[in-house]
PyMOL Python script that loads the backbone (N, CA, C, O; Angstrom):
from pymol import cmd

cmd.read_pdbstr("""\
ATOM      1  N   UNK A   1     -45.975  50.174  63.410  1.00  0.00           N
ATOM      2  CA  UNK A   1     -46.346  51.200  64.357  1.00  0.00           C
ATOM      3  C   UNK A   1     -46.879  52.429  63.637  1.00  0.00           C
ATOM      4  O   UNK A   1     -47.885  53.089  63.900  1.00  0.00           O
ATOM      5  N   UNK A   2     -45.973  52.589  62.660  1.00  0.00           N
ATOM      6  CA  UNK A   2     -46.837  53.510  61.436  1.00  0.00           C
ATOM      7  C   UNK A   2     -48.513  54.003  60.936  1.00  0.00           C
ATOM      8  O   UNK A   2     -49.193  54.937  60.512  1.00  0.00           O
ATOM      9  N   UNK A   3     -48.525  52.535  61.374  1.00  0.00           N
ATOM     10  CA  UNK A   3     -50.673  52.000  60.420  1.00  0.00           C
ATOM     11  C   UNK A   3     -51.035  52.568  61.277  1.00  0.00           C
ATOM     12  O   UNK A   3     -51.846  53.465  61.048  1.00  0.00           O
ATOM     13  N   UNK A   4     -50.538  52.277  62.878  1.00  0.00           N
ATOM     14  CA  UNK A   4     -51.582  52.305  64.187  1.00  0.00           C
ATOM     15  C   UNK A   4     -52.672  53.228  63.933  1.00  0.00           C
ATOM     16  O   UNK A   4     -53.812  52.869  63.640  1.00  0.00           O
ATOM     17  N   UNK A   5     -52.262  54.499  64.061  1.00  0.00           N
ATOM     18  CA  UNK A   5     -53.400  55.702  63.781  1.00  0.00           C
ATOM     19  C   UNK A   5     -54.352  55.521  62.926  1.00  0.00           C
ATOM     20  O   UNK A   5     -55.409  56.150  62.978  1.00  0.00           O
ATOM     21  N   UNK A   6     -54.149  54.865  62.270  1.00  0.00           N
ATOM     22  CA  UNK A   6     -55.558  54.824  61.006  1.00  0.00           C
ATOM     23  C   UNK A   6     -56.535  54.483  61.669  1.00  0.00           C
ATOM     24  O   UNK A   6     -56.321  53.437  62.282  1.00  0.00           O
ATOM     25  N   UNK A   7     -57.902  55.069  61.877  1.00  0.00           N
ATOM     26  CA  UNK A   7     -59.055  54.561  62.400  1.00  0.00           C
ATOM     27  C   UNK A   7     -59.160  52.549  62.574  1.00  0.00           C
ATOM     28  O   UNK A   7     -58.579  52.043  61.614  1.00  0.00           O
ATOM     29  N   UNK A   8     -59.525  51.883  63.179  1.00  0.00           N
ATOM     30  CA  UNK A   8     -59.933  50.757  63.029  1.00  0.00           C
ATOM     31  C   UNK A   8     -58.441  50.155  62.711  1.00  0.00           C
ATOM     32  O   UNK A   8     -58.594  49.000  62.313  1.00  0.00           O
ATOM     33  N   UNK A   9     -56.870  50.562  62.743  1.00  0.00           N
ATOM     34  CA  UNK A   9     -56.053  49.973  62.357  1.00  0.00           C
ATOM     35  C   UNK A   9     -56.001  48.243  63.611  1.00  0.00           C
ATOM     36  O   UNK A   9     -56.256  47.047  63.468  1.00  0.00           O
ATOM     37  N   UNK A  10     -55.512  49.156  64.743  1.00  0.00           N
ATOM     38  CA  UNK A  10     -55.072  48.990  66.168  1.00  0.00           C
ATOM     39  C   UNK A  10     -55.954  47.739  66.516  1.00  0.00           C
ATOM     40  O   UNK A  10     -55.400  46.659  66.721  1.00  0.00           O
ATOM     41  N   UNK A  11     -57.124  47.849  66.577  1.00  0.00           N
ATOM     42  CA  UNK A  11     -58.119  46.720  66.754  1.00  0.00           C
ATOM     43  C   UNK A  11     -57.537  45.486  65.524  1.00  0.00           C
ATOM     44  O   UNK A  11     -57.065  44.408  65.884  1.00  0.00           O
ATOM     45  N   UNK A  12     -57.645  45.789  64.420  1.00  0.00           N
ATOM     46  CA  UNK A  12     -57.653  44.465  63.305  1.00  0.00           C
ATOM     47  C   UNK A  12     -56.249  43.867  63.643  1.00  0.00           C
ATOM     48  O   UNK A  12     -56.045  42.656  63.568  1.00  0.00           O
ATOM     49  N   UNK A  13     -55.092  44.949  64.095  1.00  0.00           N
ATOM     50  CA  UNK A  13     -53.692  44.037  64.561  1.00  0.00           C
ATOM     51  C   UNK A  13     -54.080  43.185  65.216  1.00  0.00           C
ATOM     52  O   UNK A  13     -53.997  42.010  64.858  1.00  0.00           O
ATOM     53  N   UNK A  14     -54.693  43.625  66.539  1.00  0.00           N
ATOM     54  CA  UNK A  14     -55.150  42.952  67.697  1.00  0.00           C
ATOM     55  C   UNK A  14     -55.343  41.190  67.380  1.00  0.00           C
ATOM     56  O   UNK A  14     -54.775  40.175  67.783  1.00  0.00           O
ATOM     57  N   UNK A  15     -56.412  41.474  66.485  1.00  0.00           N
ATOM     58  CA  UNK A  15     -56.981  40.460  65.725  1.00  0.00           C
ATOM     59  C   UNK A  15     -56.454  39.216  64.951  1.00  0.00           C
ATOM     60  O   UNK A  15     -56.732  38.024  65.083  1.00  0.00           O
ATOM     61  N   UNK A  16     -55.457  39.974  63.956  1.00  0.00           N
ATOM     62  CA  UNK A  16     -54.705  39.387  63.849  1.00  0.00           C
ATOM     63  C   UNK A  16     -53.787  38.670  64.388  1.00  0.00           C
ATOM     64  O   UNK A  16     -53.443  37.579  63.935  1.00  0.00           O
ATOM     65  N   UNK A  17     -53.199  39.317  65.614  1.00  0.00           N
ATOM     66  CA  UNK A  17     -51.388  38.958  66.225  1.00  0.00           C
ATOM     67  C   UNK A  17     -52.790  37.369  66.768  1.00  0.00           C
ATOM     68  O   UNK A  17     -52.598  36.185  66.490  1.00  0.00           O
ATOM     69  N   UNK A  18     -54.347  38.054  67.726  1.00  0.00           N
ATOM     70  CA  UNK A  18     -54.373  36.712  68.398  1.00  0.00           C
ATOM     71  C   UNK A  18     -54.551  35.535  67.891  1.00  0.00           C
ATOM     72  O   UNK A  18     -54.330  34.451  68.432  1.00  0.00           O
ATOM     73  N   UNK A  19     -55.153  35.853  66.324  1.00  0.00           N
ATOM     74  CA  UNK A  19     -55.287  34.587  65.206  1.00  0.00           C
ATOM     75  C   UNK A  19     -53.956  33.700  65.149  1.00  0.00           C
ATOM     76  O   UNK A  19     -53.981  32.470  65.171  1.00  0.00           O
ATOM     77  N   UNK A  20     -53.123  34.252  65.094  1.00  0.00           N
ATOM     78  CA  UNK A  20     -51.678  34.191  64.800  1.00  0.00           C
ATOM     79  C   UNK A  20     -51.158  33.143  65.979  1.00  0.00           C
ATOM     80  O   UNK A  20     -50.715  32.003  65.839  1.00  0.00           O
ATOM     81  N   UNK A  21     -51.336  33.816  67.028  1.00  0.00           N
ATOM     82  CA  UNK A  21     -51.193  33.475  68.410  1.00  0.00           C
ATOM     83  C   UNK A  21     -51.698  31.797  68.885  1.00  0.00           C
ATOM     84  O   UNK A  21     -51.120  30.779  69.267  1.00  0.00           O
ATOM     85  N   UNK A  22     -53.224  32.252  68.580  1.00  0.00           N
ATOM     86  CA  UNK A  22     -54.126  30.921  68.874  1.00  0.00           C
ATOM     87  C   UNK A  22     -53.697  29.761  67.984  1.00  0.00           C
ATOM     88  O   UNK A  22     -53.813  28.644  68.487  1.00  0.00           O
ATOM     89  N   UNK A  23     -53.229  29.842  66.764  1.00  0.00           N
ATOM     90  CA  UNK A  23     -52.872  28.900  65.648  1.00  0.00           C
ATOM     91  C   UNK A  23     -51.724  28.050  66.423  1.00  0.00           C
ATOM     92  O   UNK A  23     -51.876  26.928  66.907  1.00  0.00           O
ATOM     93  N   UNK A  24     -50.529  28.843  66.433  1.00  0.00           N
ATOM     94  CA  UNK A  24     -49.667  28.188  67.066  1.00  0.00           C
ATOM     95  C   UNK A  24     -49.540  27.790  68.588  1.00  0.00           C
ATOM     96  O   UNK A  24     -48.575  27.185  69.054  1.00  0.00           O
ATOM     97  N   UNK A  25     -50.679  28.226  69.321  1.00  0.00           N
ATOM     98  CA  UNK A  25     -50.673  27.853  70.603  1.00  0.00           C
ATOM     99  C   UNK A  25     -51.342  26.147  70.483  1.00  0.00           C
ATOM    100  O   UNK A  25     -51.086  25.202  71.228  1.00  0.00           O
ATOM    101  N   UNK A  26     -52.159  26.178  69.411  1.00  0.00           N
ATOM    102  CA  UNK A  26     -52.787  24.853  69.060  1.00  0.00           C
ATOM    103  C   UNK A  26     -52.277  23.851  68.078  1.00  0.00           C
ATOM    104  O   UNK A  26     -52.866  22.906  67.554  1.00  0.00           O
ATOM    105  N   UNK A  27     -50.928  24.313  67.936  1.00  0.00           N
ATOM    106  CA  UNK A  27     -50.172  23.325  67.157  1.00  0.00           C
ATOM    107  C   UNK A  27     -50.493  23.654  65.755  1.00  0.00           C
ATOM    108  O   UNK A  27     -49.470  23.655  65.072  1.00  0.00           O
ATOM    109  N   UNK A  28     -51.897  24.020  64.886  1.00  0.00           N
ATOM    110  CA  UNK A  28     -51.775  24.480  63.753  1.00  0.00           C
ATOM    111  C   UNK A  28     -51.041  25.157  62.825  1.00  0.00           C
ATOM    112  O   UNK A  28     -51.416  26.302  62.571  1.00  0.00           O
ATOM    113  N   UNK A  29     -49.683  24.547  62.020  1.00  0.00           N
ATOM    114  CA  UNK A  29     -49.084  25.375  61.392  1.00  0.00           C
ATOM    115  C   UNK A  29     -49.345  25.830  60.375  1.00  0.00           C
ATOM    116  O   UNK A  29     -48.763  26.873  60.079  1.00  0.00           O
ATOM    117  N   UNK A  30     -50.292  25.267  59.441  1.00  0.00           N
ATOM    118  CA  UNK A  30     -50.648  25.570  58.223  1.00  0.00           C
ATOM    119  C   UNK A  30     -51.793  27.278  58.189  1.00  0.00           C
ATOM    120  O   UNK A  30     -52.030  28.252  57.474  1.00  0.00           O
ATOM    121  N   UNK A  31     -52.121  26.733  59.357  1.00  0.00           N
ATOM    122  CA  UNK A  31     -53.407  27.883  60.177  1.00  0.00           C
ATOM    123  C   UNK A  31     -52.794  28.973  60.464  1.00  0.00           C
ATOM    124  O   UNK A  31     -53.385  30.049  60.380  1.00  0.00           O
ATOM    125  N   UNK A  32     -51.840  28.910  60.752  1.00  0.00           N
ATOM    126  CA  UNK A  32     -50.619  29.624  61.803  1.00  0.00           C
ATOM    127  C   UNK A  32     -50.173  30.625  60.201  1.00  0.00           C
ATOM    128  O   UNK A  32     -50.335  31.823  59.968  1.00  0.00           O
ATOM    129  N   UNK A  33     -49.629  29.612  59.411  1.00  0.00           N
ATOM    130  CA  UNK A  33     -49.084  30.688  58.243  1.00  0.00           C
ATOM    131  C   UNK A  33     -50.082  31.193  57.205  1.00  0.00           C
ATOM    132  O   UNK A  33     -49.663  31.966  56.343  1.00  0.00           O
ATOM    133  N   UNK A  34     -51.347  30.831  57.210  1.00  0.00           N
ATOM    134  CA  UNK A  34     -51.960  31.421  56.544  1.00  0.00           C
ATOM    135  C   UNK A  34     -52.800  32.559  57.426  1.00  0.00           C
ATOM    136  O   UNK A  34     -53.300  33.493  56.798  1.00  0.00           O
ATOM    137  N   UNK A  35     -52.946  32.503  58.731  1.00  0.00           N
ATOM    138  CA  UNK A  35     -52.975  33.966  59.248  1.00  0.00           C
ATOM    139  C   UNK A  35     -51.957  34.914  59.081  1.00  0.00           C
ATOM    140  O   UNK A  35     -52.174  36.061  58.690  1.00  0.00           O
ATOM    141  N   UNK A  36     -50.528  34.335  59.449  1.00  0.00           N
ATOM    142  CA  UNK A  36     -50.112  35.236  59.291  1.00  0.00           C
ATOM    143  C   UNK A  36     -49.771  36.219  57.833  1.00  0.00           C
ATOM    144  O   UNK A  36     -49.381  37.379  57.970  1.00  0.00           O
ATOM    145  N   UNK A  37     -49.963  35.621  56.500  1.00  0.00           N
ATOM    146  CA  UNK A  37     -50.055  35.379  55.181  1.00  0.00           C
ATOM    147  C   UNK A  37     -51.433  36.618  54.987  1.00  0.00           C
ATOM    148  O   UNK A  37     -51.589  37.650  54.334  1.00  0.00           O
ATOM    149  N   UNK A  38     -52.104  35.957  55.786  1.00  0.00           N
ATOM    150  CA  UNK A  38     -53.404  37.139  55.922  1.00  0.00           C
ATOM    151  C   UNK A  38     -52.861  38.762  56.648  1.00  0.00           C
ATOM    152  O   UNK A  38     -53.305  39.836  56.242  1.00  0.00           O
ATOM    153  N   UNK A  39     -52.103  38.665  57.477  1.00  0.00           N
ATOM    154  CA  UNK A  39     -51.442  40.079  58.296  1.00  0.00           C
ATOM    155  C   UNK A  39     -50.619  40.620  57.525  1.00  0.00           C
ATOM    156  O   UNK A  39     -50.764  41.830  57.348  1.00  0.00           O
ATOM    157  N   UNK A  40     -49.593  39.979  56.878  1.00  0.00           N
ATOM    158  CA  UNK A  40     -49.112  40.775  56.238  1.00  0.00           C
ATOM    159  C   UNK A  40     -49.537  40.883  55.010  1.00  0.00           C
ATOM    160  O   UNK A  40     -48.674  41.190  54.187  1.00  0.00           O
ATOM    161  N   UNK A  41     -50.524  40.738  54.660  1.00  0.00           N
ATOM    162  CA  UNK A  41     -51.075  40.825  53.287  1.00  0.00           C
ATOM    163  C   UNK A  41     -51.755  42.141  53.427  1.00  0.00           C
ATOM    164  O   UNK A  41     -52.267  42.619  52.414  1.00  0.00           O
ATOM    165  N   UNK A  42     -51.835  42.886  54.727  1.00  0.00           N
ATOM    166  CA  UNK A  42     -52.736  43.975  54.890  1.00  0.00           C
ATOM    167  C   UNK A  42     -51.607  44.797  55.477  1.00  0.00           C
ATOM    168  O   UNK A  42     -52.031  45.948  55.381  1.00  0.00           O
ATOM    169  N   UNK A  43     -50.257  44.855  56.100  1.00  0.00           N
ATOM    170  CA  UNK A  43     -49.530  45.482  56.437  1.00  0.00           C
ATOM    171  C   UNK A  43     -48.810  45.787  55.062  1.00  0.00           C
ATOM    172  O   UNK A  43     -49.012  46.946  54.699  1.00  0.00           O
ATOM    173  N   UNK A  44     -47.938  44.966  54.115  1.00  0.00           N
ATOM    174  CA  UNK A  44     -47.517  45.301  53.188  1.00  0.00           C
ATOM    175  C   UNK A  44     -47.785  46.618  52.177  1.00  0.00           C
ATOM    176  O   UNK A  44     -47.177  47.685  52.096  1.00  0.00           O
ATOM    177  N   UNK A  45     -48.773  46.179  51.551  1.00  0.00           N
ATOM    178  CA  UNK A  45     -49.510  47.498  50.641  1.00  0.00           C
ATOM    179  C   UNK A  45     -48.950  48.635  51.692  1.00  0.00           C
ATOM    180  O   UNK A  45     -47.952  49.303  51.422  1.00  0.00           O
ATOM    181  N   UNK A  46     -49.669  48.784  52.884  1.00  0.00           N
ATOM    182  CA  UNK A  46     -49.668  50.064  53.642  1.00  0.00           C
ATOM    183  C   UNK A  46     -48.249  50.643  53.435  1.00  0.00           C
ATOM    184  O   UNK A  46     -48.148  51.817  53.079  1.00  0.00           O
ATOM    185  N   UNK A  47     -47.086  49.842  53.650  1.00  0.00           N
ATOM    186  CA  UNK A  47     -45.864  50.400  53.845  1.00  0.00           C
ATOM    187  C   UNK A  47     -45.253  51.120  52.737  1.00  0.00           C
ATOM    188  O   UNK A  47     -44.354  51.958  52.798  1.00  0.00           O
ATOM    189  N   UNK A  48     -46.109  50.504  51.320  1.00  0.00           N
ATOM    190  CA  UNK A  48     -46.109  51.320  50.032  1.00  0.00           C
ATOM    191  C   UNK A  48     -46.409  52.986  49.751  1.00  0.00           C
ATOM    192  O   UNK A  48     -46.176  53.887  48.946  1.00  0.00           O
ATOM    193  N   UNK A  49     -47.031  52.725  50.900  1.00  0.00           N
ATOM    194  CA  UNK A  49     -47.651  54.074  50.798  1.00  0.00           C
ATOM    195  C   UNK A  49     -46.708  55.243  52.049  1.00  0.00           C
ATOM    196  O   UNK A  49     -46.404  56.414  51.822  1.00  0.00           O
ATOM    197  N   UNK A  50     -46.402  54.396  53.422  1.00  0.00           N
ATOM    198  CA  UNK A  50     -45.612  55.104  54.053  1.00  0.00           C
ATOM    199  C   UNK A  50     -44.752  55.481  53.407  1.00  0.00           C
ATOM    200  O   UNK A  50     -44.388  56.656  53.353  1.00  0.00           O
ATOM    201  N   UNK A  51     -44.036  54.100  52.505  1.00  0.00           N
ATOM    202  CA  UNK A  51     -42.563  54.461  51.984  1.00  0.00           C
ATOM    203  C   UNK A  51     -42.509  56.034  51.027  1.00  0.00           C
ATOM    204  O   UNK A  51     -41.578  56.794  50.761  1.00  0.00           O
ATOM    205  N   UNK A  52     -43.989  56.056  50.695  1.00  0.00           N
ATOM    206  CA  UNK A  52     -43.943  56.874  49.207  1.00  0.00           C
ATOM    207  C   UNK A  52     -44.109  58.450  50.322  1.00  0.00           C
ATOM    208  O   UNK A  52     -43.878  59.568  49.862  1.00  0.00           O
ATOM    209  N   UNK A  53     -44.496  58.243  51.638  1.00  0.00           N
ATOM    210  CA  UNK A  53     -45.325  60.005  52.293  1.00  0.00           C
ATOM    211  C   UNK A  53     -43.824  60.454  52.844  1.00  0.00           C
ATOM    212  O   UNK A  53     -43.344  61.584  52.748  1.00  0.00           O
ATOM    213  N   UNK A  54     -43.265  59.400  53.388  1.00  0.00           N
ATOM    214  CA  UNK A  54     -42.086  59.364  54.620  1.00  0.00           C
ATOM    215  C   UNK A  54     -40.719  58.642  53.862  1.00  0.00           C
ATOM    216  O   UNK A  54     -40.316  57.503  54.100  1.00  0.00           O
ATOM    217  N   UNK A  55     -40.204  59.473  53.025  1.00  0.00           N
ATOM    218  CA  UNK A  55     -38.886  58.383  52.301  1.00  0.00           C
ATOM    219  C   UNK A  55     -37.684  58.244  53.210  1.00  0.00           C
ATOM    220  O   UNK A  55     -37.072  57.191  53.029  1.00  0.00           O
ATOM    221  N   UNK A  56     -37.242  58.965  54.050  1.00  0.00           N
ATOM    222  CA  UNK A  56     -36.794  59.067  54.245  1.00  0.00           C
ATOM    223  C   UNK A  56     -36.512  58.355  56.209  1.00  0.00           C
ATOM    224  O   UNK A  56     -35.677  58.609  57.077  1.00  0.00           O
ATOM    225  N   UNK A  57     -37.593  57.522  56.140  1.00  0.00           N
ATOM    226  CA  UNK A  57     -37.968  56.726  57.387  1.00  0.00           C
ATOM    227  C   UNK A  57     -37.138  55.092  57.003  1.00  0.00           C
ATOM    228  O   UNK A  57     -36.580  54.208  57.652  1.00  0.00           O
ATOM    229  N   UNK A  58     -37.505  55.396  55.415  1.00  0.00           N
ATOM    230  CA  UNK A  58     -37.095  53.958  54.866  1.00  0.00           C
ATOM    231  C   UNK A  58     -35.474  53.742  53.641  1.00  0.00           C
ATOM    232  O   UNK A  58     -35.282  53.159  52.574  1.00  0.00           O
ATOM    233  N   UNK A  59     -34.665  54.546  54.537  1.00  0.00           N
ATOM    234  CA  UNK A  59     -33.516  54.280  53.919  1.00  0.00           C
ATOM    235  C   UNK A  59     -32.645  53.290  54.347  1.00  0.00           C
ATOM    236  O   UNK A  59     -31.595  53.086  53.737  1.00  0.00           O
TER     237      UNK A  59
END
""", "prot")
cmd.dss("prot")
cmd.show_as("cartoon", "prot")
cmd.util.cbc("prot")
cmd.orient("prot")
């Protein structure tokens, strides 16, 4: 909920959750975890950086 604000964040979730979504609605699991593999591969880093502005969000 953090990222949201970043210009262009809000949309690429979007994007993601429906990649995510559609994979497993179609039985694809391999599809399924490498989207999601892809989402948090772009949420992670970010939280590096929350953790480092906001320490005190992440105790």
């Amino acid at each position: 909920r953090m990222t949201l604000p970043v210009p262009g964040r809000m949309a690429m979730v979007i994007r993601e959750h429906l990649s995510i979504v559609d994979a497993i609605r179609k039985g694809r699991t391999t599809e399924a975890a490498a989207a999601m593999r892809t989402h948090l591969g772009t949420l992670l880093p970010d939280l590096v950086h929350l953790q480092a502005k906001h320490p005190d969000y992440f105790v």
